[in-house]
C-alpha positions as YAML, in Angstrom:
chain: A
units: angstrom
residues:
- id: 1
  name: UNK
  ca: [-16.14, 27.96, 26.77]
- id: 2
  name: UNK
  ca: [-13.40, 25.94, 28.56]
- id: 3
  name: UNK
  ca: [-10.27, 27.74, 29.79]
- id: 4
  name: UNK
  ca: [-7.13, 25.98, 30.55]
- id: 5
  name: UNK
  ca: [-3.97, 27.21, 31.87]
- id: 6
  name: UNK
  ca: [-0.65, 25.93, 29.68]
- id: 7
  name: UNK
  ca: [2.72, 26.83, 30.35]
- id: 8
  name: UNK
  ca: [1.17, 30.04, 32.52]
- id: 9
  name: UNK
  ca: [-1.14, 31.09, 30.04]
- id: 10
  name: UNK
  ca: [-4.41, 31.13, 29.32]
- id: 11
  name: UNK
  ca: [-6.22, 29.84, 26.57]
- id: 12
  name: UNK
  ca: [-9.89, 29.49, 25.35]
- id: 13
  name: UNK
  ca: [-11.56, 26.98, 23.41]
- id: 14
  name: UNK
  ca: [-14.44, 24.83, 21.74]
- id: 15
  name: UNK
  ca: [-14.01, 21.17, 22.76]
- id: 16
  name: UNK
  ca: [-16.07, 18.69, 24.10]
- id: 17
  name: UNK
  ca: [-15.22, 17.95, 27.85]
- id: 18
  name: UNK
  ca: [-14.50, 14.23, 27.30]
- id: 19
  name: UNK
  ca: [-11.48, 15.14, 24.57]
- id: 20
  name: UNK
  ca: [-8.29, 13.95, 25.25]
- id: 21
  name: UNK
  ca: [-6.27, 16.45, 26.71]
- id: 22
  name: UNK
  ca: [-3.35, 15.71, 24.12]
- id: 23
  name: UNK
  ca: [-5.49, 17.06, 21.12]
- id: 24
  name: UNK
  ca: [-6.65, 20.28, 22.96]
- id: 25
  name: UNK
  ca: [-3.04, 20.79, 23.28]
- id: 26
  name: UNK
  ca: [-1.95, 19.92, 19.93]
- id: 27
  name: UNK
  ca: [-4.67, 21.10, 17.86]
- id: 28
  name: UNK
  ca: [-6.92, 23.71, 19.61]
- id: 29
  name: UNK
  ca: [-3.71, 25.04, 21.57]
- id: 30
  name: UNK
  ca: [-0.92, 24.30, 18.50]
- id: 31
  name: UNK
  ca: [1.43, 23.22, 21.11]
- id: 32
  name: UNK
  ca: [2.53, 20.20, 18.94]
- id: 33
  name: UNK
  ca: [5.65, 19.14, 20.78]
- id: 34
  name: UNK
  ca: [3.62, 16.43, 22.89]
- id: 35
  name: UNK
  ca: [3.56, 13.62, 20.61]
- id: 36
  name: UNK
  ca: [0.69, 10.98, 20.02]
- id: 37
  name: UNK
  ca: [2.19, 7.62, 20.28]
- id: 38
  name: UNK
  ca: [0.19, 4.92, 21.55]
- id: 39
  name: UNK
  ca: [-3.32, 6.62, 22.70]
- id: 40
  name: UNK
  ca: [-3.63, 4.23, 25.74]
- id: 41
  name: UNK
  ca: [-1.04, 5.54, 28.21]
- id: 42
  name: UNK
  ca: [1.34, 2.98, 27.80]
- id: 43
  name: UNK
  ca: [4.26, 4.77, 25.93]
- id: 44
  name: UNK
  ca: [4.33, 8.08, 27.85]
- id: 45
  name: UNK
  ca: [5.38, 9.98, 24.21]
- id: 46
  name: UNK
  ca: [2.23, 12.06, 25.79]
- id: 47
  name: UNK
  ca: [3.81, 12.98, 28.62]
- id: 48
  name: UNK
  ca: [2.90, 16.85, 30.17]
- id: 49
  name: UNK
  ca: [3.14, 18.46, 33.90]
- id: 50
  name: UNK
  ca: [-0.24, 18.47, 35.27]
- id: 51
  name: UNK
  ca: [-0.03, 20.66, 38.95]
- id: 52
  name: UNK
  ca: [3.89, 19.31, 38.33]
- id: 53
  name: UNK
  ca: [2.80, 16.16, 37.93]
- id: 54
  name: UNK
  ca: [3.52, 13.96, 34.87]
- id: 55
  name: UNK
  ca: [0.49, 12.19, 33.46]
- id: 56
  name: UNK
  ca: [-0.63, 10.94, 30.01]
- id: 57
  name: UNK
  ca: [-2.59, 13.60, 28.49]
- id: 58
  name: UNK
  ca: [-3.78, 10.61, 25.58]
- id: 59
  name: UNK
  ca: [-6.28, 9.53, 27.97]
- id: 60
  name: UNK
  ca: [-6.95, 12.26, 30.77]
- id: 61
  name: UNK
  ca: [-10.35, 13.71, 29.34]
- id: 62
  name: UNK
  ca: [-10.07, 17.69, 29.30]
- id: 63
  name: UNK
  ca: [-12.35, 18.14, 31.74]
- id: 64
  name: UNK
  ca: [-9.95, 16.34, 34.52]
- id: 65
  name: UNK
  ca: [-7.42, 19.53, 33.32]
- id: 66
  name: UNK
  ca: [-9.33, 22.58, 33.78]
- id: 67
  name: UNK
  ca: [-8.45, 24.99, 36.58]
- id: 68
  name: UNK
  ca: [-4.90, 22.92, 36.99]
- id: 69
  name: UNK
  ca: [-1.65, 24.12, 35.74]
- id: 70
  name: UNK
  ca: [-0.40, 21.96, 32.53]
- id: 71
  name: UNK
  ca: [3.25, 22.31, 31.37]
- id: 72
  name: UNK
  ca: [4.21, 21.21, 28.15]
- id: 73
  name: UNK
  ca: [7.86, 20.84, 26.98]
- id: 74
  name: UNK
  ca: [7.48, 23.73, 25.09]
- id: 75
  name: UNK
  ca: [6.67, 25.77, 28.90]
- id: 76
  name: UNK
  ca: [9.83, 23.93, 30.70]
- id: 77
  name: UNK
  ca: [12.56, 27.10, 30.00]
- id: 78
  name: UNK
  ca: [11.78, 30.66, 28.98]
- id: 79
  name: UNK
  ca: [15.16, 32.00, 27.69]
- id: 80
  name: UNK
  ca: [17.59, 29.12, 27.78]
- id: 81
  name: UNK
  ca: [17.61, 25.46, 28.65]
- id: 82
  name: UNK
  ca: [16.37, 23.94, 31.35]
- id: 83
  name: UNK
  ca: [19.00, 21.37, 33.00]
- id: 84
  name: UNK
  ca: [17.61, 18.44, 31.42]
- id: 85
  name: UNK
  ca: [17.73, 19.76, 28.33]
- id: 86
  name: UNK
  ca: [20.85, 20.92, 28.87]
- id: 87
  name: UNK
  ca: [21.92, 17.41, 29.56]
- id: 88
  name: UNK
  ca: [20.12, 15.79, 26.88]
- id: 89
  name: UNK
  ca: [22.27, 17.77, 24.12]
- id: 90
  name: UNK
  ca: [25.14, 17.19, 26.14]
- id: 91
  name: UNK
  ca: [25.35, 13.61, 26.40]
- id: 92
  name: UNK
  ca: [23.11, 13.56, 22.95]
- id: 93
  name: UNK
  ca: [20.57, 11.23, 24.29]
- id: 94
  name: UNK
  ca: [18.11, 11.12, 21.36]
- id: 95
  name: UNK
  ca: [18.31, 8.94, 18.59]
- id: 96
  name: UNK
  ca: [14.80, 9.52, 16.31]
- id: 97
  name: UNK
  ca: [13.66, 11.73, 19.46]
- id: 98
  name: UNK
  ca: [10.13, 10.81, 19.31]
- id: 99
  name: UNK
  ca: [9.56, 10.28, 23.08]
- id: 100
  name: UNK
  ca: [12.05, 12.85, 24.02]
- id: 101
  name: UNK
  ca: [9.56, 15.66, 24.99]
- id: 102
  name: UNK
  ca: [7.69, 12.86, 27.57]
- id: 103
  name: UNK
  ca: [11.15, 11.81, 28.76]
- id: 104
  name: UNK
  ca: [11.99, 14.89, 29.41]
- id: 105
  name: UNK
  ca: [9.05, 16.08, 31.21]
- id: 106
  name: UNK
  ca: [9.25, 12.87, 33.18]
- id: 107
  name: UNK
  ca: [12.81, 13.60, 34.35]
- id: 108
  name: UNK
  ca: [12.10, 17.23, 35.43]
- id: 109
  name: UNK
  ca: [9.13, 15.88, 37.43]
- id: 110
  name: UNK
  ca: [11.65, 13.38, 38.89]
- id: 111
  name: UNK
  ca: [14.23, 16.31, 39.85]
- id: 112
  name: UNK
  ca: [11.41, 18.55, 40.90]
- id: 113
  name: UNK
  ca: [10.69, 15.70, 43.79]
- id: 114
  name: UNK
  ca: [14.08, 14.40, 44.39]
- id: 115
  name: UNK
  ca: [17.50, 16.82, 43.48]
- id: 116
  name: UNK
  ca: [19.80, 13.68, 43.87]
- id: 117
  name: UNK
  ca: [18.07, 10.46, 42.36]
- id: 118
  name: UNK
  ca: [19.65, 7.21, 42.47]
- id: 119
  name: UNK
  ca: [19.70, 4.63, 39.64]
- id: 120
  name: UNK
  ca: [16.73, 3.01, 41.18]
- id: 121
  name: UNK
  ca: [14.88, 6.24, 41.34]
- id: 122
  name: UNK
  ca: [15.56, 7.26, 37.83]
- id: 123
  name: UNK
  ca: [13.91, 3.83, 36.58]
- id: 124
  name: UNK
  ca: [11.38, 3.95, 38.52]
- id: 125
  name: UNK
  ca: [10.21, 7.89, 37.57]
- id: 126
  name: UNK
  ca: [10.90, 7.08, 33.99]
- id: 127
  name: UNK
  ca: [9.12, 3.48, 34.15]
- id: 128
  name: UNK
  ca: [6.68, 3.73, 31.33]
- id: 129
  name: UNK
  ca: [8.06, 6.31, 29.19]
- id: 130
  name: UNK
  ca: [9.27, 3.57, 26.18]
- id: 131
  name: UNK
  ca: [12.16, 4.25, 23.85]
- id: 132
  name: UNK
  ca: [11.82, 2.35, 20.64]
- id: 133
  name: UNK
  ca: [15.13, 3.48, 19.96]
- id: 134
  name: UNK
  ca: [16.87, 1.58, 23.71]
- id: 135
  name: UNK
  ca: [18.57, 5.25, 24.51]
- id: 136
  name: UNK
  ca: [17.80, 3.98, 28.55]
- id: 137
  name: UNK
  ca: [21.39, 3.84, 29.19]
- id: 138
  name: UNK
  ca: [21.92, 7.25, 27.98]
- id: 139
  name: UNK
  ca: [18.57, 8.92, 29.55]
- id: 140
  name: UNK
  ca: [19.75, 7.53, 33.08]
- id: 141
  name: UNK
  ca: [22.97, 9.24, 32.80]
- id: 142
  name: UNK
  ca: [21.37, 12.54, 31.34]
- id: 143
  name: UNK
  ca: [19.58, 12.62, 34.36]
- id: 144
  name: UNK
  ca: [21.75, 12.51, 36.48]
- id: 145
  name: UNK
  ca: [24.26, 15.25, 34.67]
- id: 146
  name: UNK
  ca: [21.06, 17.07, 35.02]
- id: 147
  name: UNK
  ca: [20.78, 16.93, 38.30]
- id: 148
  name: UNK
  ca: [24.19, 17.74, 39.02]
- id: 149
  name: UNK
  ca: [23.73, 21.07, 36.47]
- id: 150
  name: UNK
  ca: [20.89, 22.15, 38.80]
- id: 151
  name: UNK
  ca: [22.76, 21.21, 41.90]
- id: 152
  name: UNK
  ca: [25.50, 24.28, 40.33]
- id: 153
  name: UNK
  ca: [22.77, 26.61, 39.22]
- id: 154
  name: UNK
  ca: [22.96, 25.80, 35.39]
...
């Protein structure tokens, strides 16, 4: 029975090695805050952490998880907000907020690897996470109000 590790814990499962990652999550986990947009990588609305890395969990068979640690958005803050969250309801980035848990999980990633991105950074870590609703302007400057919230320890 495979095992994998989300948001530090562990869960068990029947599922066929070659399943997409995204539906373990959503329906043998019931994590359902990684969305199903396109199903071949090209929207990032599947976004999780694998090992603090983001990848698109609608085509990385299950298999390619185990024995790696997966975040989720729903793993990104225990008690309050993490910084990009906190900056996403501050400068109220989302619009229909269907990509927003990918976004987000690209932007921690992002932060994670670089405190103090530029412009250019920022579009390139978020390159391929697609908002139908054009909120780029918006998610740039999130970003960096996020960064500057970690920077002071919010």
């Amino acid at each position: 029975m495979p095992e994998l590790k989300i948001n530090g814990k562990l869960y068990s499962f029947e599922a066929e090695q070659d399943t997409p990652l995204l539906w373990t999550i959503r329906e043998q986990v019931g994590l359902t805050g990684t969305k199903f947009g396109c199903g071949i990588a090209s929207c990032g609305a599947c976004t999780v952490l694998l090992d603090g890395k983001p990848v698109r969990s609608c085509i990385m068979p299950l298999a390619s998880a185990l024995g790696r640690e997966i975040t989720t958005i729903e793993g990104i803050s225990s008690l309050k907000y993490h910084p990009v969250q906190q900056a996403w309801i501050e400068l109220e980035v989302p619009q229909c907020g269907y990509c927003q848990s990918g976004q987000i999980l690209s932007a921690v990633a992002l932060l994670e690897q670089n405190p103090s991105p530029s412009d250019d950074d920022i579009d390139s870590a978020m390159n391929g996470n697609l908002c139908r609703c054009g909120t780029y302007q918006r998610i740039r400057k999130a970003v960096h109000r996020a960064a500057k919230l970690s920077q002071e320890g919010g």
